[in-house]
N, C-alpha and C positions, 0 to 999 in steps of 0.2 A: 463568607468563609475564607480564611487563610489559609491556602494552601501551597505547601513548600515544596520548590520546584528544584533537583537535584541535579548534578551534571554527573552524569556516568562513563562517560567516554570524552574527554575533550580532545577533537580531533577536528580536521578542516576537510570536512566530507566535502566534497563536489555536490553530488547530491545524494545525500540520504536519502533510501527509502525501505519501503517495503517490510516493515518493521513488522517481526510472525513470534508466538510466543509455542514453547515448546515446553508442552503440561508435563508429558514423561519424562526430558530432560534436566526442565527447568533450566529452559537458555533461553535466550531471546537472537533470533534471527534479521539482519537486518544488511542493505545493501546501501555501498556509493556504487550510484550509476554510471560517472563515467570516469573512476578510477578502475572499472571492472571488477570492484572487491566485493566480497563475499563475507559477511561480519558474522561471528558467533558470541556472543554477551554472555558471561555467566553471572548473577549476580550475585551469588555465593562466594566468589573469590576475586572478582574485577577484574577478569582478564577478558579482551577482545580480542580473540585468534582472527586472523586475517587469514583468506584464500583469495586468490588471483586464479579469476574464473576467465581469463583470455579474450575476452569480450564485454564490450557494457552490458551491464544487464538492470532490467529494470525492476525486477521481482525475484522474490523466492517461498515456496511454499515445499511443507514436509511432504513422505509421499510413504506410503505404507508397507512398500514389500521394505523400505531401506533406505535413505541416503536424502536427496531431496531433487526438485523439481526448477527450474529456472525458465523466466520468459527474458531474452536475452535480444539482441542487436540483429541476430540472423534465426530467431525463434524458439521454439519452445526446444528443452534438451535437459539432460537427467544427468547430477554429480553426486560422482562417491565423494565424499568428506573424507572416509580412507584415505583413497588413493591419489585422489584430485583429477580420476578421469571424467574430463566432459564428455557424454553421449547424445549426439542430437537424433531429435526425435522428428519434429516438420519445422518448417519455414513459411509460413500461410501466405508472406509476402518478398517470396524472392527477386521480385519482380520490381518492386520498391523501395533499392539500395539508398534511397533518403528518410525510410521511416527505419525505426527503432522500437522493440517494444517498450514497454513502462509498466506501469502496475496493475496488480491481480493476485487472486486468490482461490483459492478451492471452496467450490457451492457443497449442501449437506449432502448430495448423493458423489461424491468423488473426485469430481469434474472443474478441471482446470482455466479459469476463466482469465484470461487475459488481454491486454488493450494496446494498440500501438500510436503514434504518431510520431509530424515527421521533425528531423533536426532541427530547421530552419522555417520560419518562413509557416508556423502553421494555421493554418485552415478548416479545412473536413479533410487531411488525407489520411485520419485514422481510422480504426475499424475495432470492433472488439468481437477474440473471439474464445471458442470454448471446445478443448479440447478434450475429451470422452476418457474412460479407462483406455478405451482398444486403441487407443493413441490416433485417433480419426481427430480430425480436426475440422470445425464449422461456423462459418463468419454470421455471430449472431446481429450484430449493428453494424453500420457504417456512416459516412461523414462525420467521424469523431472529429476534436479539435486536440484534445489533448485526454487520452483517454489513462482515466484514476482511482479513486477508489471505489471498489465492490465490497459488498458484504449483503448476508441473508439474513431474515427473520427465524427467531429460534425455532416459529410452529411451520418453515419451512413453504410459508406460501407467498411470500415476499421479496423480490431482490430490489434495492438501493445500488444506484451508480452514479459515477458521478464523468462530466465530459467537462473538464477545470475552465474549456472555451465560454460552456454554452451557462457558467455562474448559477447553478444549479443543481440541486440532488433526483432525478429520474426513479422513480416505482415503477415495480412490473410485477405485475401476476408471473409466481412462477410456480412450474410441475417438477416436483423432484425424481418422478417416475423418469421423465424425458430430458432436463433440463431446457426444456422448451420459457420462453417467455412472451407476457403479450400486455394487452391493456398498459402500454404505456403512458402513463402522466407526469407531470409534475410537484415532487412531496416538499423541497424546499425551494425557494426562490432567494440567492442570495443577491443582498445589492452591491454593487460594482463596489462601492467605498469601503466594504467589508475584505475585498481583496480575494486571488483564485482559491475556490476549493480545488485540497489537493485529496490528500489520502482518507480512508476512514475507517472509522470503528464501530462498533454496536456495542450500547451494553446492557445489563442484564432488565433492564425495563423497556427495552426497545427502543431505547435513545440514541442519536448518531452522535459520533463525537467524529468532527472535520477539520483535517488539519489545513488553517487557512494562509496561505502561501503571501506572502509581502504583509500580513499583517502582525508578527510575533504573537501567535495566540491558538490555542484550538478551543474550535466554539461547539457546542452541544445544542442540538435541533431535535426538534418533536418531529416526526417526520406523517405525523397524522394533522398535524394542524398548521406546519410550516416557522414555528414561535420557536425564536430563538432563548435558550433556557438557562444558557451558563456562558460562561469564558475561563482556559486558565491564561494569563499571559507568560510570554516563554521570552529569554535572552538572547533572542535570535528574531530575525525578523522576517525568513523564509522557511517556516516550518512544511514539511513535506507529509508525513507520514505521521500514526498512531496505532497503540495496539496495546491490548487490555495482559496484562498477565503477572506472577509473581505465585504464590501458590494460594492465595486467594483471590486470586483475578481481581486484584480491588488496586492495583499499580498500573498508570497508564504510562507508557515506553511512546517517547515522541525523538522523531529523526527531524534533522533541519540541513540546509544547505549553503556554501559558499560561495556557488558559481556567480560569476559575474560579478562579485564584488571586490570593488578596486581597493588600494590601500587605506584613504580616509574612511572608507564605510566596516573593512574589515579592524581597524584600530576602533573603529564605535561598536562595536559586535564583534571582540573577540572570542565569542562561543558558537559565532558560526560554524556551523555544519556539527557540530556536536548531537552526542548523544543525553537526551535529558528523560527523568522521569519525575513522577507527580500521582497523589494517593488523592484522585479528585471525589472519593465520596461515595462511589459509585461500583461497582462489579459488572465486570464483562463475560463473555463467552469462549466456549474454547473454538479453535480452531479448524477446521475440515481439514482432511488430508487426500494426497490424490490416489486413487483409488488403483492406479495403473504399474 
């Protein structure tokens, strides 16, 4: 199938990410991590409003009384889009002035799920964790390496993760009563030459769509039998992030990044860090908001 891949935003994002679609607004939500921006996409009229949110931040998700929810460099914290005031809420790792959070999402019962790891130099020193309506916060994993994309099963008994170290997508039994999870295994194994899984999507068949980081491409996984099902390829060669939306949820929104690339590589990939979409065939899901 030919499928025509769109530039939306050309722009030299650091690193795109976090890429959220907004059914009532019909906007698309999206961050550079370490310009500390704050992207709002309308596709209706092409414009990308910028907020300078005062710190990198590595996600953003809507939140229901209003305004939206951020997992940022010193934690989780709530901005009006109004006013542009940041409210921090916790810090789970104040104690870890070399980690940062990154990306994450809101599970079907409200709840803010978010991953960190660290600048340099990484390892297991991330953790992912999940933060409640009542603004409590509880470190569900640890030893991350580079902690990435989350997302749920529509019948709400399934969560997908992904740790970009450990080249793999993680299942878990999950309770949407508790946000509890458990029976951890292994739903995809990706191999090394396929390059890191970063961010991801679901769509409406239960398929994962993974945005795979040094490979220009996000690839689509059965996450019941590990077979890999599709590819689009993208004009960027560090794709980050995706996410299902347009008013038929049938437009995939993919973010990419330009960090680290010197001048011969950014003259070969002048669409780095740009924003790109693509109508892969398929319909996605809407989105969870936080409950708090």
């Amino acid at each position: 199938m030919s499928r025509e891949v769109t530039v939306l935003v050309d722009i030299r994002a650091q690193v795109g990410e976090g890429a959220l679609w907004d059914e009532e607004a019909q906007v698309l939500y999206w961050v550079d991590i370490l310009s500390s921006a704050l992207y709002v996409y309308n596709p209706a009229t092409g414009e990308n409003r910028h907020y300078d949110v005062g710190q990198h931040v590595g996600t953003v998700v809507l939140r229901q009384s209003g305004g939206v929810m951020l997992a940022l460099a010193d934690g989780f914290a709530a901005y009006d889009l109004e006013t542009g005031v940041l409210t921090p809420m916790a810090d789970p790792e104040s104690h870890l002035p070399g980690n940062r959070f990154n990306d994450g999402k809101c599970d079907p019962g409200g709840r803010f799920w978010a991953g960190t790891m660290a600048y340099a130099n990484q390892s297991t020193q991330g953790s992912l964790y999940r933060m409640d309506a009542d603004q409590s916060v509880h470190k569900m994993l640890g030893d991350i390496g580079i902690s990435n994309g989350i997302v749920w099963t529509d019948d709400k008994q399934t969560m997908y993760y992904i740790d970009s170290m450990a080249y793999s997508v993680r299942a878990f039994d999950y309770d949407n009563n508790t946000g509890d999870i458990s029976n951890e295994r292994v739903a995809v194994s990706v191999p090394r030459a396929m390059n890191v899984p970063d961010g991801m999507a679901i769509d409406a068949e239960g398929m994962l769509w993974v945005a795979h980081y040094g490979s220009s491409c996000v690839r689509r996984w059965n996450p019941q039998t590990g077979q890999l099902l599709d590819q689009i390829d993208l004009p960027a060669k560090q794709i980050t992030s995706c996410a299902f939306g347009g008013e038929a949820l049938d437009t995939l929104f993919i973010t990419s990044a330009a960090q680290l690339l010197d001048a011969a590589a950014l003259a070969e990939q002048p669409l780095a860090g740009s924003l790109f979409a693509v109508k892969p065939g398929v319909t996605g899901t809407l989105t969870y908001r936080f409950a708090g």
